[in-house]
N, C-alpha and C positions, 0 to 999 in steps of 0.2 A: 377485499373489494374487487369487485367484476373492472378489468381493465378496460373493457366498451363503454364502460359508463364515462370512462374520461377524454376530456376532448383531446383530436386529433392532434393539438399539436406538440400534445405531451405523449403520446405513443414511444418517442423517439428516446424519450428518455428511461423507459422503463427495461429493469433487468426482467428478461419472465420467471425466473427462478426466485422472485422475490417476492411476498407477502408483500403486498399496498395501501398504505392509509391517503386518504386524497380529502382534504377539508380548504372550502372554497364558501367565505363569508364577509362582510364588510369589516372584521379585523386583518385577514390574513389568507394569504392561499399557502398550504402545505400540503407539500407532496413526499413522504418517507416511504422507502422500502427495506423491508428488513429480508434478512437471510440466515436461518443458524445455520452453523457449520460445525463441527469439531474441534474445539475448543477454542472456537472463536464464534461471534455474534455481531454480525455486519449490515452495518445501517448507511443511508442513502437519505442523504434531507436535504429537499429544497426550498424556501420557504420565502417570503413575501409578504413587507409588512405593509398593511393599509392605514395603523393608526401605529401609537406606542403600545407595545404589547409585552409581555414577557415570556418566555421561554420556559416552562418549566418541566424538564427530563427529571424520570424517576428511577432511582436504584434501591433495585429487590434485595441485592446480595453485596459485601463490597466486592468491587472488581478495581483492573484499571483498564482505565478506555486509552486505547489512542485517535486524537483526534486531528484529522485531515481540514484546513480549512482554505475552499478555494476562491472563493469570491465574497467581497469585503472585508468586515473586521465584525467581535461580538466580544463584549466583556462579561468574562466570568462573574459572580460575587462567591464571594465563602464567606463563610460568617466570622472567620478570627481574621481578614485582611480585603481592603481597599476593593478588590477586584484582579481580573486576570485574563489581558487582554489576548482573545484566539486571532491573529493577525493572517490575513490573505495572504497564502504561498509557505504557512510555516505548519508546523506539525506539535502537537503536545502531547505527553502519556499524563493521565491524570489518576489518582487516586482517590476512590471513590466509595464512601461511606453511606449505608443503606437510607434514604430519605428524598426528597422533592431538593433539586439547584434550581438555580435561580440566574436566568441570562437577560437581563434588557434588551429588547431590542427596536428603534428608533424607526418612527413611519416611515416611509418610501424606502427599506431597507428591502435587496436584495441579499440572501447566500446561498451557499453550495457548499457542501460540508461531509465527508465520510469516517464515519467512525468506528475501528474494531472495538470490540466490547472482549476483552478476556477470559476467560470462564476462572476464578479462582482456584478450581479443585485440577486444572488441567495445566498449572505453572509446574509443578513439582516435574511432571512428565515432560513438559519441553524443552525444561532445563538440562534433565537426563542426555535428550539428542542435542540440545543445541547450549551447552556452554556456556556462550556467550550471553543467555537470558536469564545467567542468573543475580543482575539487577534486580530482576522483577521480585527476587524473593527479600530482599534488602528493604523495601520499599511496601512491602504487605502491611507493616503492621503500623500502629497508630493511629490516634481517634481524633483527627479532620482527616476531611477532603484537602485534597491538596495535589500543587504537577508535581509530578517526578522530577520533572528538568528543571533545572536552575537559568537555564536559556533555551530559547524554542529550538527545535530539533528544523535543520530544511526539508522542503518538497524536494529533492533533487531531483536530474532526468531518469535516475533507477524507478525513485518513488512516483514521476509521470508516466511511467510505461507501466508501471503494476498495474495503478488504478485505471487506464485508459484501458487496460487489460479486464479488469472487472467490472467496469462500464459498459463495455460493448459485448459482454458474454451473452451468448445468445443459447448458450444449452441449459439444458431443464436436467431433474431427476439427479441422479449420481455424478452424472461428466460435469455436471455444473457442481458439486459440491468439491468435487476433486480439485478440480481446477479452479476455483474461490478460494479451498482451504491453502493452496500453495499460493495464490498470492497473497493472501492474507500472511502468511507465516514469513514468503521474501518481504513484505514491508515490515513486518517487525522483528528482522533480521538485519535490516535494513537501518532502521531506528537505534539498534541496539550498538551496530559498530558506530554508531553515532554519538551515541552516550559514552561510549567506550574509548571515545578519540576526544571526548568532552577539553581535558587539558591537554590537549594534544593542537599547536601553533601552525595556521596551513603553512608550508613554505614559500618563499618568494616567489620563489621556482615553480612550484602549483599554478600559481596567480598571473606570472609571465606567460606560460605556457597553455591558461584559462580556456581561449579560443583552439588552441588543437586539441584538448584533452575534448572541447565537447565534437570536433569532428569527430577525433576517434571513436568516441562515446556512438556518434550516428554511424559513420563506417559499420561497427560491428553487429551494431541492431536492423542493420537491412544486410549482411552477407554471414548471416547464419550459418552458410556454406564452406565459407571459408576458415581456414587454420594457420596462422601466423606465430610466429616466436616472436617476444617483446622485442628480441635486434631488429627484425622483421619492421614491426611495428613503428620503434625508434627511426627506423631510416624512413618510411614513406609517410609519418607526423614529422619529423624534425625534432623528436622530444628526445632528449638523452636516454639511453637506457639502462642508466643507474636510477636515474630519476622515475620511469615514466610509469612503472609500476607503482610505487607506492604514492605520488602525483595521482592518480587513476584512482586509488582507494581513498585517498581524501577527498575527492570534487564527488564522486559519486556512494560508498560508503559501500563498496562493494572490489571485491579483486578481480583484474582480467578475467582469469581464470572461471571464478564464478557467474561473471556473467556473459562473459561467451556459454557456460554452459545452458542459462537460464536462458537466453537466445535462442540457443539450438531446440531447448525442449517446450520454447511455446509455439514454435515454427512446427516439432513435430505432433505437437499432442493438438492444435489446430489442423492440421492437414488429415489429421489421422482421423478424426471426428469429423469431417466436410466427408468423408466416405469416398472421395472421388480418386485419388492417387490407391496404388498399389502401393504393401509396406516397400518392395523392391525400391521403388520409385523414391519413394519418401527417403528412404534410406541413403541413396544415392545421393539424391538432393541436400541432404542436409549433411555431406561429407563423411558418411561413417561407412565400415569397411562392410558391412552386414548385417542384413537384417534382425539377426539374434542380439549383437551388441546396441542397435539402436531400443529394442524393444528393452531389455533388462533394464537401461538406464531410465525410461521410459515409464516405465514399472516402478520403479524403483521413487522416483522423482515426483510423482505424485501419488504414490502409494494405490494402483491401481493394477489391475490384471485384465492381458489385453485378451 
């Protein structure tokens, strides 16, 4: 669909690296955007019900989807149980057998919903790099649809800066696939230590310390530039630091470590594509000794060559 054709005040919502479906009738206004990527298949739906309507997504091939849901609520049906309700601010991996689902969804209903879509034939291979996904192969086989999770997985603030990341992407062509396919892969890296911490009890400790774990959490997402040691850190949050490391991996499903890195490389792989900074510049900027060490990681981190 031609994006002029749609009114002005959905411009703001649109990825331009995305394939646009836009349907606007007296049951419903929908507006999805799709993206393939690299072994992943990333959808964008926002929809708008004017009467009772149904929902009905189709699957070509089984996959599993994980599903993002940001505003309201929508209940699944599957045919061997009750239903399965996608709750506002939680997240689900679903297993998903070839055929038409079936979602109700309730007049005056607003959502906002993103969904990776997995490619099947590319689990083997993520599993290779990444370990920790090999859930995903546990879970492949059996004849229903059905979640993976036994309890919905959180949106946490990792999982609000991915997708506010893949929201506002404004590049086309290659730098927008590179940069979709790494956030697509941190959320379901993301998801996975999730699953992975499933019986795993937050500590008390976590919970008392809730409110500095999320300054921390913003501290290091605006000073990209900066390098601290977890005593470092302990002393200027007040968080123990025996605690405040693994504290940190529970609230957010992710390690210091790793997301200070992921920090640093969407600060520089945005600066790098805005054209305006020198790599010198950039380099400096985001704390690294040289320009050759910040490009390799760079490289590397989204599998790109600069």
């Amino acid at each position: 669909m031609d994006p002029g054709n749609l009114h002005t005040e959905l411009h703001n919502l649109l990825v331009p690296e995305a394939g646009i479906y836009f349907r606007q009738d007296p049951e419903c206004d929908i507006l999805s955007q799709h993206i393939k990527l690299p072994a992943f298949s990333l959808w964008i739906n926002d929809i708008f019900s004017k009467k009772d309507i149904f929902i009905r997504p189709f699957t070509p091939v089984p996959i599993h989807t994980l599903h993002f849901m940001f505003e309201d609520s929508l209940q699944m049906q599957f045919r061997h149980e009750p239903g399965y309700i996608l709750e506002e601010k939680e997240c689900n991996l679903f297993h998903l057998l070839p055929g038409l689902h079936k979602i109700p969804m309730m007049n005056s209903k607003k959502i906002l919903s993103l969904h990776i879509n997995i490619d099947p034939f590319a689990i083997q291979w993520l599993i290779k790099q990444f370990p920790v996904l090999q859930f995903l192969e546990a879970t492949q086989t059996g004849n229903i649809s059905n979640p993976v999770n036994i309890y919905p997985y959180h949106i946490n603030a990792t999982c609000e800066l991915l997708i506010k990341q893949i929201l506002m992407c404004h590049y086309t062509g290659v730098r927008a696939k590179k940069f979709l396919y790494r956030c697509c892969l941190d959320l379901l890296l993301n998801i996975a230590r999730q699953q992975a911490a499933t019986n795993q009890r937050m500590l008390f400790s976590t919970i008392i310390y809730g409110a500095a774990y999320q300054q921390l959490f913003k501290y290091l997402e605006s000073h990209p530039h900066k390098q601290h040691s977890i005593f470092e850190l302990s002393y200027i949050f007040e968080i123990p630091a025996e605690q405040l490391a693994y504290g940190f991996q529970q609230m957010f499903s992710i390690t210091v470590e790793d997301f200070v890195l992921m920090i640093k490389m969407l600060f520089v792989y945005n600066r790098i594509q805005s054209k305006a900074f020198s790599y010198a510049l950039i380099a400096e900027a985001a704390g690294y000794r040289n320009v050759y060490e910040m490009i390799q990681l760079v490289e590397s981190y989204y599998g790109i060559k600069l």
